[in-house]
Every structure is written in structure tokens, then in C-alpha cells.
N, CA, C and O of each residue as an XYZ file, in Angstrom:
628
protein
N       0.854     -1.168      0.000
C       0.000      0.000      0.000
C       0.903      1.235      0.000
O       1.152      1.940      0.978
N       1.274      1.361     -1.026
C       2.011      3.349     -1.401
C       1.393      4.430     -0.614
O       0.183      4.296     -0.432
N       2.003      5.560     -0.064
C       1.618      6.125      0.520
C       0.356      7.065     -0.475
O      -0.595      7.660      0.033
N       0.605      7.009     -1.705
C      -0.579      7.424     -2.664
C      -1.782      6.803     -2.858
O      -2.666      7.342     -3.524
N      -1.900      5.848     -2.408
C      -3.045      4.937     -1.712
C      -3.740      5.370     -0.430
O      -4.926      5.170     -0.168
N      -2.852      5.986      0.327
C      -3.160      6.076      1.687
C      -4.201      6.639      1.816
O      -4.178      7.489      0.926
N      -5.880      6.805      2.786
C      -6.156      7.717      2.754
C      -5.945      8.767      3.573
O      -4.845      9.066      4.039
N      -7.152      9.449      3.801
C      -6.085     10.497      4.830
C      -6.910     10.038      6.316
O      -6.746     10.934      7.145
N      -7.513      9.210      6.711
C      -7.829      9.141      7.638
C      -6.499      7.590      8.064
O      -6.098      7.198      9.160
N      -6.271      7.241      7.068
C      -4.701      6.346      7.362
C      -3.811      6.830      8.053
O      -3.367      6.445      9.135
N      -3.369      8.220      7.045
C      -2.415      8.920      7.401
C      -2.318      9.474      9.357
O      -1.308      9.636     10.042
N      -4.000      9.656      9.802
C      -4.170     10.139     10.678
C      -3.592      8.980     12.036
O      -2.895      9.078     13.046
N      -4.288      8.008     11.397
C      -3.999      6.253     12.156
C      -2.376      6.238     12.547
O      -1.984      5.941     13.675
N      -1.684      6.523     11.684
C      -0.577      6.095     11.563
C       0.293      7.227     11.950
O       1.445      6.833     12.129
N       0.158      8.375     12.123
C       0.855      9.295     13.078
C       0.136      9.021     14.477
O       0.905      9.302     15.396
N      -0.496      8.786     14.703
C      -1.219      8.574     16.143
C      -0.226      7.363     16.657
O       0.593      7.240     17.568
N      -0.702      6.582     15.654
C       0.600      5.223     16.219
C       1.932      5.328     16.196
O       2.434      4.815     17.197
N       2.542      5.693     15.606
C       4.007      6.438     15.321
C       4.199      7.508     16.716
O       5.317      8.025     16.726
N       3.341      7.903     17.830
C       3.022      8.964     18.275
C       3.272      7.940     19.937
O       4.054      8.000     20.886
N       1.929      6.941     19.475
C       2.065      6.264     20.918
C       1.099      4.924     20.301
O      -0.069      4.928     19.912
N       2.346      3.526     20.408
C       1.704      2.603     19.806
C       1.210      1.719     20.633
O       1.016      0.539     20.342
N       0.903      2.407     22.060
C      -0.201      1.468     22.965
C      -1.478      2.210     22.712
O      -2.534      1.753     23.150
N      -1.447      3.212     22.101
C      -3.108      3.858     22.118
C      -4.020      2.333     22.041
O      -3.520      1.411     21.397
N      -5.691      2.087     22.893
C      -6.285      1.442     22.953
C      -7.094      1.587     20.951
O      -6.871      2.466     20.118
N      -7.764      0.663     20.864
C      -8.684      1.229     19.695
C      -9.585      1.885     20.021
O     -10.355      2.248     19.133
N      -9.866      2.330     21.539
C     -11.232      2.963     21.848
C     -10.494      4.939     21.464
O     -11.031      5.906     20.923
N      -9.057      4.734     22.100
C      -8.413      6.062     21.944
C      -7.995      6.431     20.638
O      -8.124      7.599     20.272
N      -7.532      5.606     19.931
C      -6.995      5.840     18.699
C      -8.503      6.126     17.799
O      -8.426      7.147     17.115
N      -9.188      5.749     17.747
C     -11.137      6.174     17.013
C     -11.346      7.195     17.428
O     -11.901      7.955     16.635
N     -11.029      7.757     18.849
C     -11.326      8.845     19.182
C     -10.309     10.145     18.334
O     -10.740     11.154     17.775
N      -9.300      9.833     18.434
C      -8.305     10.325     17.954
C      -8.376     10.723     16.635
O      -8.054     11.845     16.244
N      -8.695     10.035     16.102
C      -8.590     10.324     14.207
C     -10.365     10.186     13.611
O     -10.651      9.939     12.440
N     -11.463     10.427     14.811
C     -12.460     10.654     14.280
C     -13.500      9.421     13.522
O     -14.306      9.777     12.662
N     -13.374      7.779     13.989
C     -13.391      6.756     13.960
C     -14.615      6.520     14.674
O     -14.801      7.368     15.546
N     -15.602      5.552     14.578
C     -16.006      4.131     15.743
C     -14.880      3.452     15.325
O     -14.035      3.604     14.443
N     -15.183      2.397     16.500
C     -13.801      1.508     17.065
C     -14.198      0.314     15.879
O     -13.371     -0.598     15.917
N     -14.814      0.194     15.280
C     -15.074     -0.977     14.177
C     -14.375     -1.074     13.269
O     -13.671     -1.966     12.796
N     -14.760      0.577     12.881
C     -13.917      0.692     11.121
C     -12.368      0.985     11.498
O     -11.435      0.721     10.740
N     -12.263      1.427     12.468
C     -10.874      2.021     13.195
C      -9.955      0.674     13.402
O      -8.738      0.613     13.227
N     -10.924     -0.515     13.864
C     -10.099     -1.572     13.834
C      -9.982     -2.059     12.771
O      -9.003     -2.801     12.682
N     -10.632     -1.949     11.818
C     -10.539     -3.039     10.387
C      -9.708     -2.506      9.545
O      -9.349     -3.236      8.621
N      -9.122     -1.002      9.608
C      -8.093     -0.365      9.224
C      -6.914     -0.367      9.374
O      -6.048     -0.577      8.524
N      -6.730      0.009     11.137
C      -5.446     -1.001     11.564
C      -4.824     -2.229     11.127
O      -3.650     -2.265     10.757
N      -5.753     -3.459     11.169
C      -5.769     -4.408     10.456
C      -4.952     -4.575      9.245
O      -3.849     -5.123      9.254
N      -5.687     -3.948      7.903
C      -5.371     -3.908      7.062
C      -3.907     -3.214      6.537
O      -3.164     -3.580      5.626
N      -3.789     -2.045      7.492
C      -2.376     -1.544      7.399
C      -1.450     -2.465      7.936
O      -0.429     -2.413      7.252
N      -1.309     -3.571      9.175
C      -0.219     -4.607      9.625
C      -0.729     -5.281      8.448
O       0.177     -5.326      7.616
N      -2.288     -6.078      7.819
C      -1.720     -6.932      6.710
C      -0.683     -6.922      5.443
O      -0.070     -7.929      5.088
N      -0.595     -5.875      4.926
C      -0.434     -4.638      4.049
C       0.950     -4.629      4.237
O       1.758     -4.545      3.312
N       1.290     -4.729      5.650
C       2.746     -4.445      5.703
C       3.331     -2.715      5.943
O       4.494     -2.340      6.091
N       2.150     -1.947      5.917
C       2.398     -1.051      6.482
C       2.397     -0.865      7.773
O       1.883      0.177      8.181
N       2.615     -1.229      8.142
C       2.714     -1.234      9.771
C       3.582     -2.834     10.063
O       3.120     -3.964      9.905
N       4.692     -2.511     10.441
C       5.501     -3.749     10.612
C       5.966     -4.005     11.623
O       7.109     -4.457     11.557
N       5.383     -3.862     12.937
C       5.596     -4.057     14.208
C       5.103     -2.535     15.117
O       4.994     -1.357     14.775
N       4.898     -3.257     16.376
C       5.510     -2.278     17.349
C       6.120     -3.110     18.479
O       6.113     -4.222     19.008
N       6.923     -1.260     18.545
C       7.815     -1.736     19.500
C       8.105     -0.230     20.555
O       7.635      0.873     20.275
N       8.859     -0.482     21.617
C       9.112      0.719     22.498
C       9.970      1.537     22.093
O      10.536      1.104     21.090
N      10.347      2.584     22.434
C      11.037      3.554     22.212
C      11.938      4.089     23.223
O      11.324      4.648     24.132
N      13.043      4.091     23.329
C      14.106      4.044     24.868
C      15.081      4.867     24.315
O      15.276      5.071     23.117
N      15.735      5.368     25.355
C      16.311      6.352     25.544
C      17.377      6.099     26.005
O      17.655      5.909     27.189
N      18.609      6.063     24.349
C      19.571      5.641     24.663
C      20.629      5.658     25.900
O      21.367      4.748     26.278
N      20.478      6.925     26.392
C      21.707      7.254     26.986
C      21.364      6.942     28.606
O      22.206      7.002     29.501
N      19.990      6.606     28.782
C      19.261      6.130     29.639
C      19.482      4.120     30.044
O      18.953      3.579     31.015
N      20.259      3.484     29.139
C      20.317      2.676     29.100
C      21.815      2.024     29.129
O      22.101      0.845     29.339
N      22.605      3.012     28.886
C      24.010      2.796     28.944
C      24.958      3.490     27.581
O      26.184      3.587     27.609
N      24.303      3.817     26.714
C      24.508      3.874     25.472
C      25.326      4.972     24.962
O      25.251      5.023     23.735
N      26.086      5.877     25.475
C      26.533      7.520     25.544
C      27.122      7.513     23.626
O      26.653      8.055     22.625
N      27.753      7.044     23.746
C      28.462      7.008     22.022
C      26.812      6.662     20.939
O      26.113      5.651     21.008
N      26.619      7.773     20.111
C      26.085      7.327     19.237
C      27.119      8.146     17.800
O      27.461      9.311     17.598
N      27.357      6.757     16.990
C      28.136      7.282     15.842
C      28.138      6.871     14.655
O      27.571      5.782     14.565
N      28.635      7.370     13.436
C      28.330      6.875     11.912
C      29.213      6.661     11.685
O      30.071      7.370     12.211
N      29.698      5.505     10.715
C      30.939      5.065     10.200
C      30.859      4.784      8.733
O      29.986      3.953      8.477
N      31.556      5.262      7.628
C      31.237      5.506      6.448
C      32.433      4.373      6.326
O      33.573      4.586      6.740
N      32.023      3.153      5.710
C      32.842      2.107      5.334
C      32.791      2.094      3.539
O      31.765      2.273      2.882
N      34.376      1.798      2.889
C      34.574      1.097      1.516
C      35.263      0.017      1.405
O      36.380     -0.327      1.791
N      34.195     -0.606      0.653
C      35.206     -1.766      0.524
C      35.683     -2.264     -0.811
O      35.106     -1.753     -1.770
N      36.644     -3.180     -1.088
C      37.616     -2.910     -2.047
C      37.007     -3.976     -2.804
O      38.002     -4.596     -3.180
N      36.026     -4.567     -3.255
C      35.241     -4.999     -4.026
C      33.917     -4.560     -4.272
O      33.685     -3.853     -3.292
N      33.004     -4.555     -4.924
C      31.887     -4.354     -5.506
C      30.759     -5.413     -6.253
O      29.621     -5.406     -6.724
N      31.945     -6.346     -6.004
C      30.707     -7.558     -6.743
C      29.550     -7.501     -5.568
O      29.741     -7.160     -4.401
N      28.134     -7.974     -6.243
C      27.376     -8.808     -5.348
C      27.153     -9.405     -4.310
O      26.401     -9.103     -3.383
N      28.170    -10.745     -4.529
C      28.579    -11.552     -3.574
C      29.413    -10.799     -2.388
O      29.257    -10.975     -1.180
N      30.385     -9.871     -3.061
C      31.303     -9.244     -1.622
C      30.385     -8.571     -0.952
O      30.378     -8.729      0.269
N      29.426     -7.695     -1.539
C      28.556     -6.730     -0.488
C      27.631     -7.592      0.017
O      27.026     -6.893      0.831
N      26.962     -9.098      0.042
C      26.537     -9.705      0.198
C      26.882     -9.883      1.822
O      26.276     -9.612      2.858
N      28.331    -10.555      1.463
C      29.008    -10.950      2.363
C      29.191    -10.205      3.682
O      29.040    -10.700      4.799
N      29.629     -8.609      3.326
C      29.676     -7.622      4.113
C      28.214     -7.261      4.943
O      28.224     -6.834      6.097
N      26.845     -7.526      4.091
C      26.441     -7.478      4.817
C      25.559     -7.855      6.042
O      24.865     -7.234      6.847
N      25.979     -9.452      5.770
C      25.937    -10.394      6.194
C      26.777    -10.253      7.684
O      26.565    -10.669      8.823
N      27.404     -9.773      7.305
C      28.549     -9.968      8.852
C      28.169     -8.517      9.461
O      28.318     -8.525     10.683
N      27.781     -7.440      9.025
C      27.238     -5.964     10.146
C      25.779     -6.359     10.258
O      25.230     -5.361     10.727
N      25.064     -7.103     10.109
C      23.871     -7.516     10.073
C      23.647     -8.403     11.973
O      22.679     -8.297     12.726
N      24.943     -9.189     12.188
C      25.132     -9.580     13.174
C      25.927     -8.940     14.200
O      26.498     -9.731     14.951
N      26.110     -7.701     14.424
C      26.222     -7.056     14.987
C      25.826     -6.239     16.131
O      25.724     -5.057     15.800
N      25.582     -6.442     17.290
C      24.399     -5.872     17.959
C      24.807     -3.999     17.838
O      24.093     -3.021     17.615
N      25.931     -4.121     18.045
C      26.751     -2.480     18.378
C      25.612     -1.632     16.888
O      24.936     -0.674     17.264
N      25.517     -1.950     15.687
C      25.240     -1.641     14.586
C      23.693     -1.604     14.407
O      23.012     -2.581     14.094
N      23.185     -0.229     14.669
C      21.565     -0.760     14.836
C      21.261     -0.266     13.512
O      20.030     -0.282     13.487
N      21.649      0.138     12.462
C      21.103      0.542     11.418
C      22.698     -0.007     10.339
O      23.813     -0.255     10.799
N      22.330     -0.052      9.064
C      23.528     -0.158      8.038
C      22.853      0.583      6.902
O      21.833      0.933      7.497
N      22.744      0.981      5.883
C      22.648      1.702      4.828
C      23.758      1.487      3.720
O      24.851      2.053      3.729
N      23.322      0.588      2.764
C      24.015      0.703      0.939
C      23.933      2.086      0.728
O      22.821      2.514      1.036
N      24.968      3.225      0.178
C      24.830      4.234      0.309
C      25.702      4.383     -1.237
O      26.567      3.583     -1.593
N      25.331      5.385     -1.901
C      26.062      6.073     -3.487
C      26.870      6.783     -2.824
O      26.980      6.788     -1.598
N      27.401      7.339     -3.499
C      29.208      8.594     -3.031
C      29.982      8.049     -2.967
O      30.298      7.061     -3.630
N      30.755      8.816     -1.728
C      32.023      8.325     -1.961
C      31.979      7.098     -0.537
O      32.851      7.126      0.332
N      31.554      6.725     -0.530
C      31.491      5.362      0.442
C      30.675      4.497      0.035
O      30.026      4.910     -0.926
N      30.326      3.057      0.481
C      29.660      2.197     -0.497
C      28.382      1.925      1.003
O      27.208      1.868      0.638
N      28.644      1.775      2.548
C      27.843      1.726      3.532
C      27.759      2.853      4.724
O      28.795      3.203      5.289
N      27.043      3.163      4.925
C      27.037      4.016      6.404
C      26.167      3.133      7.451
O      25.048      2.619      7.448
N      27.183      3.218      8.282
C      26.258      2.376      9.976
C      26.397      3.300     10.875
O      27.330      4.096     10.983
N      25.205      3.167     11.707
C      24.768      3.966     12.576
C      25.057      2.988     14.151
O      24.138      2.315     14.619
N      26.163      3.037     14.689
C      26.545      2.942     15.857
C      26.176      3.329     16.972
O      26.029      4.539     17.150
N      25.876      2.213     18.240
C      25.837      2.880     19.543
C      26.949      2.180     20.693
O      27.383      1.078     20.359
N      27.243      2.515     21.487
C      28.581      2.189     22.421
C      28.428      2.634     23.702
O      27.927      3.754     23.807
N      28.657      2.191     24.474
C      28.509      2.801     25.652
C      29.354      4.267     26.060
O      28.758      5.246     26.509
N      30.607      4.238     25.860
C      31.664      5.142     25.990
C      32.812      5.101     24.834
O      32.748      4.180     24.020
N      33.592      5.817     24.756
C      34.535      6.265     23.529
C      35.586      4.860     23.666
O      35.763      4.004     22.799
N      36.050      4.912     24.689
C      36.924      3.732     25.031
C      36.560      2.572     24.502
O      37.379      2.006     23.777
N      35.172      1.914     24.756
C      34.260      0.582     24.107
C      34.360      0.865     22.610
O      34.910      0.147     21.775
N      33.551      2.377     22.349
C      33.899      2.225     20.921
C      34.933      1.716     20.403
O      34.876      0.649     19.792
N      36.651      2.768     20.653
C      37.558      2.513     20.286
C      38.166      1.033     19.772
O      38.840      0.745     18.783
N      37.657      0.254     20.828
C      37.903     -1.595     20.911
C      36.837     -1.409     19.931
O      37.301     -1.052     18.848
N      35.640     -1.522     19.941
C      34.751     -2.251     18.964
C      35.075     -2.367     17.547
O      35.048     -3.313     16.759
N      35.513     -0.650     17.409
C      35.715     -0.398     15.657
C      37.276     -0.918     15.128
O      37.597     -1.165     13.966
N      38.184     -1.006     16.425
C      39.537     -1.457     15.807
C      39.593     -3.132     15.969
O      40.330     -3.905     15.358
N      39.019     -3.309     16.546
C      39.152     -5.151     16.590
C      37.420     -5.900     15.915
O      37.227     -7.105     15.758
N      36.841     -5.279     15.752
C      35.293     -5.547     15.172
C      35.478     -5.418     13.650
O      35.739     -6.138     12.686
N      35.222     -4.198     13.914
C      34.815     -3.093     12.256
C      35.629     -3.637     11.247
O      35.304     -4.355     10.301
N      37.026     -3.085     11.662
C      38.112     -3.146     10.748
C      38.518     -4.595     10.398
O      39.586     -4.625      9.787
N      38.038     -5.632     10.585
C      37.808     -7.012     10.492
C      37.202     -8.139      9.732
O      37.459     -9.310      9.454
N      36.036     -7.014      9.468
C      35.013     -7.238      8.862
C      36.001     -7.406      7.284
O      36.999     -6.784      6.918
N      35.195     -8.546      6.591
C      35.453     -8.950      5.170
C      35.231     -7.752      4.092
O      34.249     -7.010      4.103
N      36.626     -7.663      2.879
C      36.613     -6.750      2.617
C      36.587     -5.257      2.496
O      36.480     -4.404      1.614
N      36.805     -5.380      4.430
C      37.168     -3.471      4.224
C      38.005     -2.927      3.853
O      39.068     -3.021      4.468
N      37.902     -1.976      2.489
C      39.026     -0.813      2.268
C      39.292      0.354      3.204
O      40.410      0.273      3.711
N      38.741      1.185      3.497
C      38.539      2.575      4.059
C      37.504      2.774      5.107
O      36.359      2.550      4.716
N      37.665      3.228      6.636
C      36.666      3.471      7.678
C      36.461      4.942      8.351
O      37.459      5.546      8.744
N      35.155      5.520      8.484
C      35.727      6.848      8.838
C      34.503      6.871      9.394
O      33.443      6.381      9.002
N      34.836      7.646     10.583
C      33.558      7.697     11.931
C      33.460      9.004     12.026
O      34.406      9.788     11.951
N      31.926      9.376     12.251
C      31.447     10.833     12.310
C      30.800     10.647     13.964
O      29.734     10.065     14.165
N      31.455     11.113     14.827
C      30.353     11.061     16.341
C      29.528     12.132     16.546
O      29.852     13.300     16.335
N      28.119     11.635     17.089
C      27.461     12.608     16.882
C      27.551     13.312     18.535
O      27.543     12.650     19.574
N      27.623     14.607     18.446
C      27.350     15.757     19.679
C      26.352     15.757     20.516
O      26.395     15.251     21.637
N      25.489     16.269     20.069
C      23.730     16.024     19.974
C      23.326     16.164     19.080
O      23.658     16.717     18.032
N      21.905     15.244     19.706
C      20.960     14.726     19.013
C      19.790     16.017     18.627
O      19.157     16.533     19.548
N      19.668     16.284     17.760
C      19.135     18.011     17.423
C      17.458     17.544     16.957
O      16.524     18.326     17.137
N      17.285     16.291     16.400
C      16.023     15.567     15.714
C      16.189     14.277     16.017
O      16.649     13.754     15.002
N      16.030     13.244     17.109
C      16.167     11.848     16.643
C      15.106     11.248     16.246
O      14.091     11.849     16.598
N      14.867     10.059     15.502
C      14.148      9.788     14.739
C      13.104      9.404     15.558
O      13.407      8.502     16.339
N      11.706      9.901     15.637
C      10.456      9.978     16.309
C       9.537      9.120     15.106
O       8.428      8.791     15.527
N       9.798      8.754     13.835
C       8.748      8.254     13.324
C       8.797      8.948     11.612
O       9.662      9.774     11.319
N       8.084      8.625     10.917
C       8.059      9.004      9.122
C       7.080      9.893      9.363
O       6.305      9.983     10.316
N       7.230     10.664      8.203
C       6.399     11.769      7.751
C       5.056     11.478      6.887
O       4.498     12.315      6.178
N       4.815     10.699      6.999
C       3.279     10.118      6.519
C       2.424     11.119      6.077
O       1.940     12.063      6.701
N       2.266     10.674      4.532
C       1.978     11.446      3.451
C       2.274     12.575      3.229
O       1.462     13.489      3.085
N       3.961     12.707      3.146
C       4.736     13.242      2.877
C       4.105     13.787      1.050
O       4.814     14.499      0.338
């Protein structure tokens, strides 16, 4: 279901949930102007659909141990298929690595790192990262603060 499909009482569903994904169906109908019937058979259809592909909580990294959040712009010295395959096969199992990104420019992946402290990092990316199959080139951007962290998509953008 394309977001050009969506309607707009979807759109409404789905920032509400993006917002707070324990809302009851009695709150969420209320919310976007619903009975709880059609409100549920919508929901529905958006997890069948695949628009809606879980929920889950939302935590607060630094609340949890997490102080290092950082990007690492990796190249690697092949390009076949199979090598990026491979590569990403192995940051895939990674817990440190909560995001990876195939990326155009001048790097071929960007991962989005979390660590507890600079020190952990330091070990992770020189005995982890740099390990990893086929790396050419590694370069880490740490972030300062967090100015926007990601709260959810812009639905019907």
C-alpha cells in the first residue's frame, strides 16, 4: 500500500501510532475521528499490508548505557554482489550496529553505531569493524547532539 493509496484518515492512524503505539482502539477512534469498528478493520489492514511492521518501544539511549552514538562511512575494495553480500551479512550480526545503509558517493555503507563510551567504541571499531570482510577505508562521524532523533516518518509526505 504506497503512501498514494493512503487515505487520509490512514495517514491520521498512523501518526497517532508512530506517536504512541499502545493507544487502545477505543483512543486511537477517538483520535482520528473513527467508531472503534472501522478504526479496527483499518489497523488491520495496514499490519496486513505491511504497512505497519511491528511495534515496538522507544528508549532512551543514553538512559540505558549507550553515551556514544556514531556513523561510520565504510569502503570496501570490491563491488561484486557476492562481496557486499558478504559484508552485509557480517554488520547484520552485529548488535553495536543498529542501522547499516548501501549508500552512493564516496562510500559504499554508512552504519549507525551505539557504544557505551569512547573507550568501548575505540575496541569495537579497531578489533570488530576493521575485520570485517573486505574493508578498504573506515571513517567515523560522532554525533554531539541529538538536534532531531528519529520519532517516526512523515506520513503522506
Amino acid at each position: 500500500m504506497p503512501s498514494s493509496t493512503l487515505e487520509p484518515v490512514d495517514i491520521r492512524i498512523l501518526e497517532a501510532l508512530q506517536g504512541d503505539g499502545r493507544l487502545t482502539n477505543q483512543a486511537l477512534a477517538e483520535d482520528v475521528g473513527l467508531s472503534t469498528s472501522p478504526c479496527w478493520r483499518r489497523v488491520r489492514q495496514l499490519e496486513e499490508t505491511g504497512v505497519i511492521d511491528g511495534y515496538r518501544a522507544a528508549l532512551d539511549r543514553q538512559k540505558i548505557g549507550l553515551g556514544v552514538l556514531a556513523f561510520i562511512r565504510v569502503k570496501i575494495d570490491s563491488h561484486s554482489e557476492a562481496e557486499a553480500e558478504e559484508f552485509s551479512k557480517s554488520v547484520a550480526r552485529l548488535r553495536e550496529v543498529i542501522a547499516c545503509y548501501s549508500i552512493a558517493g564516496d562510500a559504499d555503507f554508512l552504519l549507525q553505531v551505539v557504544s557505551p563510551d569512547l573507550d568501548t567504541y575505540a575496541d569495537f571499531a579497531m578489533t570488530v569493524i576493521r575485520r570485517l570482510p573486505r574493508i578498504k577505508e573506515m571513517q567515523t562521524t560522532f554525533v554531539l547532539k541529538e538536534i532531531k532523533p528519529f520519532k517516526g516518518f512523515p506520513v503522506g509526505l
